[in-house]
C-alpha positions as CSV (number, residue, x, y, z in Angstrom):
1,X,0.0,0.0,0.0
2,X,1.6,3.8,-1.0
3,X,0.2,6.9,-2.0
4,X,2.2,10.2,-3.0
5,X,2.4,13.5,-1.6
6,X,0.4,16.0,-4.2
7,X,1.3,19.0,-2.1
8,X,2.5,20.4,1.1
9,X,0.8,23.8,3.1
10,X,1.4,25.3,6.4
11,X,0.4,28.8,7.4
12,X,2.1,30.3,10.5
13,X,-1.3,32.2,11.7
14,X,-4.7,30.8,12.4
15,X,-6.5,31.2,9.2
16,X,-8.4,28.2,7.3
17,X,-7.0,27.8,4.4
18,X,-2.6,27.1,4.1
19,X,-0.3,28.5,1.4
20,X,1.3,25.9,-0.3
21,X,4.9,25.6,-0.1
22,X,7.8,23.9,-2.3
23,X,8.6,21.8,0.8
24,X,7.6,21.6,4.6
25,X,10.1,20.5,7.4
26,X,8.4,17.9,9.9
27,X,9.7,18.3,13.2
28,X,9.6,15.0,15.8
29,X,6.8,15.7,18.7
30,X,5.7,18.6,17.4
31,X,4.3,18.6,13.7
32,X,4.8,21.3,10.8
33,X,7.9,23.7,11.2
34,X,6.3,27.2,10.6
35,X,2.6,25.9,11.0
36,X,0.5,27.7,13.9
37,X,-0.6,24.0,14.7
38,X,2.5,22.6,15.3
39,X,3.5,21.9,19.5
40,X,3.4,19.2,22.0
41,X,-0.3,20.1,23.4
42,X,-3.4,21.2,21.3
43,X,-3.1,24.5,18.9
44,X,-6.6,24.6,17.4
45,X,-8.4,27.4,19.0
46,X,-11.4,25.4,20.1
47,X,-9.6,22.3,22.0
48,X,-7.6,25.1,23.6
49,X,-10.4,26.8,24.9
50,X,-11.4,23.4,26.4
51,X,-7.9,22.2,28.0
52,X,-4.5,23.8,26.3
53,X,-2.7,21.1,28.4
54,X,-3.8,18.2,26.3
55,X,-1.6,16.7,23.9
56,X,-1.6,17.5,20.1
57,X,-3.1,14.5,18.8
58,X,-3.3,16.5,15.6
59,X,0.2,18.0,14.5
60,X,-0.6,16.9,10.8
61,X,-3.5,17.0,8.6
62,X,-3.5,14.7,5.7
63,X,-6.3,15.2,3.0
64,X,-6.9,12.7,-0.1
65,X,-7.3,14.5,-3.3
66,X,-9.9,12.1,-4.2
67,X,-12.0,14.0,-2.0
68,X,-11.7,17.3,-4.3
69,X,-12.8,14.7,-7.3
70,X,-15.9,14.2,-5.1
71,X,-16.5,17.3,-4.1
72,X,-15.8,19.2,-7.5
73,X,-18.9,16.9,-8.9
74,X,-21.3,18.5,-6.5
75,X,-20.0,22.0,-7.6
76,X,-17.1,22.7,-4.9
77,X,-13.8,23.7,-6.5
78,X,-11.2,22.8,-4.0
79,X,-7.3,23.3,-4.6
80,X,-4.6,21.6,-2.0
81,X,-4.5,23.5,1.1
82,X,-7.8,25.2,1.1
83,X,-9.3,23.5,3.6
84,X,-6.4,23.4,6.5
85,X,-4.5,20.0,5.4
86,X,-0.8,20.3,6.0
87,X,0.0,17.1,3.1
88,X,-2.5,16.8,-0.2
89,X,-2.2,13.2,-0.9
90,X,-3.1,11.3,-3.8
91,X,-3.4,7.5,-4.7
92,X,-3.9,6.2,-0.8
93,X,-7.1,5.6,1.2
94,X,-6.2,7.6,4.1
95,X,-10.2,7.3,5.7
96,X,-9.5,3.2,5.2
97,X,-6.3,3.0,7.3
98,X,-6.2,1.9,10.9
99,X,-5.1,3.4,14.2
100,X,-1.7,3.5,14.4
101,X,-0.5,3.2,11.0
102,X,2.6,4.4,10.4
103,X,3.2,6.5,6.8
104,X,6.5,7.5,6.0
105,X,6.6,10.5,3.7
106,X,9.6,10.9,1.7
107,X,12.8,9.8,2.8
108,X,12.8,10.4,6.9
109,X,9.4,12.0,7.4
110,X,7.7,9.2,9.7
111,X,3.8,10.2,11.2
112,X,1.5,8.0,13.6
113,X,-1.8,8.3,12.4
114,X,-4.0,9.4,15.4
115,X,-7.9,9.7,14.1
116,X,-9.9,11.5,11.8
117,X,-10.5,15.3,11.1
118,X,-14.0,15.9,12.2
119,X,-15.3,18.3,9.9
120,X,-16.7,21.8,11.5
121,X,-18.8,24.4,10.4
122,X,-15.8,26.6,8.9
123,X,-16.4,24.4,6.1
124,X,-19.3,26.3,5.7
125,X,-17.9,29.6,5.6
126,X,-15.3,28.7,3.3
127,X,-18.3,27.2,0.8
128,X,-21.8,26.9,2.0
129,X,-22.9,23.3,2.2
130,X,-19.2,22.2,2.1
131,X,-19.3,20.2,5.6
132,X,-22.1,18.1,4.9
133,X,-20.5,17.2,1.2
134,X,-18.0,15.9,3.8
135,X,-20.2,13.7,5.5
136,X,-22.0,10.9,4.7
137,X,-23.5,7.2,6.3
138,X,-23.0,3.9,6.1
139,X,-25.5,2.1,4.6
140,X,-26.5,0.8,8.6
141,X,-26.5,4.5,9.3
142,X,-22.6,5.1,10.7
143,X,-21.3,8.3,10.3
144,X,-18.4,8.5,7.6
145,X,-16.2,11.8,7.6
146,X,-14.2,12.2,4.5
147,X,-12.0,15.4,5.8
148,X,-9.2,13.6,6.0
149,X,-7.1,12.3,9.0
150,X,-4.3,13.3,11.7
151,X,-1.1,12.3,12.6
152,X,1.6,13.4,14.9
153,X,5.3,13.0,13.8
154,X,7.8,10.4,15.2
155,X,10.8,11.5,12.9
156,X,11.1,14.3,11.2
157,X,12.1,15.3,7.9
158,X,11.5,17.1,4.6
159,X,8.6,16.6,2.9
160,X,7.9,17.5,-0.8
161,X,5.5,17.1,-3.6
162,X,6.4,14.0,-5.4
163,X,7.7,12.1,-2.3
164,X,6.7,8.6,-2.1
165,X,4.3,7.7,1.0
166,X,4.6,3.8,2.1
167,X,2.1,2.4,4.8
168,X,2.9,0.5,7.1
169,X,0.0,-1.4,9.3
170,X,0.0,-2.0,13.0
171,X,-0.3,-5.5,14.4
172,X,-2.9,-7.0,16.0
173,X,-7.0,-6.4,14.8
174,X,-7.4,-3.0,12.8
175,X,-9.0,-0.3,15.0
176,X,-11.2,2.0,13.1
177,X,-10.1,5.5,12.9
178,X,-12.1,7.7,15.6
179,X,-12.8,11.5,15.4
180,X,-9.3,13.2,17.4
């Protein structure tokens, strides 16, 4: 199982949508080098205002591309970085992959996949009706977000578009992937 890296973002102030960049630097522990998200404990505004002593669960965003196929048939036009993700993948069913997994983007970059993005209502004011194209249901009724997943980093290292990203699966029974 591999994927590829489409494109890399960060944005060092809180805004929703990320600048791509002709490479991003993964640190260890902490996430995106320059990225207002990146730290030990949470960054995003609203876990913050819960508990800022919790840890970052979410120091990377990964998005499928696939999704913007989706999406871009019910009238969205969505570009890598515009809604938040830190790594624009394509080729790999990120929303299929276990806890734990490990991807390894590039040639150092290794992340820890934590849970799934739960999509909020900025979707919505960045395009109306935009988070429930990000939702959908089993067909017994389970909720299925599509906007994308979260890692934290265990090495770090340069990431680029183009780099290769190889999975590899934890042991044991596969865990579904939980909102973090």
């Amino acid at each position: 199982m591999s994927g590829q890296v489409l494109a890399v973002s960060r944005h060092g102030q809180y805004s929703f949508s990320k600048p791509n960049a002709a490479s991003i630097t993964l640190l260890a522990g902490l996430g995106v080098a320059g990225d207002v998200h990146a730290g030990e404990t949470v960054k995003h505004r609203s876990r913050v205002a819960k508990d800022p002593t919790v840890a970052n669960l979410r120091q990377v965003h990964l998005l499928h591309a696939e999704l913007f196929d989706e999406l871009a048939a019910q009238g969205f036009t969505l570009t890598p970085g515009a809604i938040g993700e830190n790594v624009t993948t394509r080729g790999l069913d990120l929303l299929a992959l276990p806890q734990g997994t490990l991807l390894r983007l590039g040639a150092e970059a290794l992340l820890h996949v934590t849970g799934l993005r739960n999509p909020c209502l900025q979707l919505d004011r960045f395009a109306p009706g935009l988070m429930a194209a990000t939702l959908d249901r089993t067909s017994d009724g389970k909720l299925v977000r599509k906007a994308g997943i979260m890692a934290v980093v265990l090495h770090g290292g340069e990431v680029h578009p183009g780099d290769a990203i190889t999975v590899t699966l934890p042991a044991g029974p596969p865990l579904p992937l939980e909102p973090v």
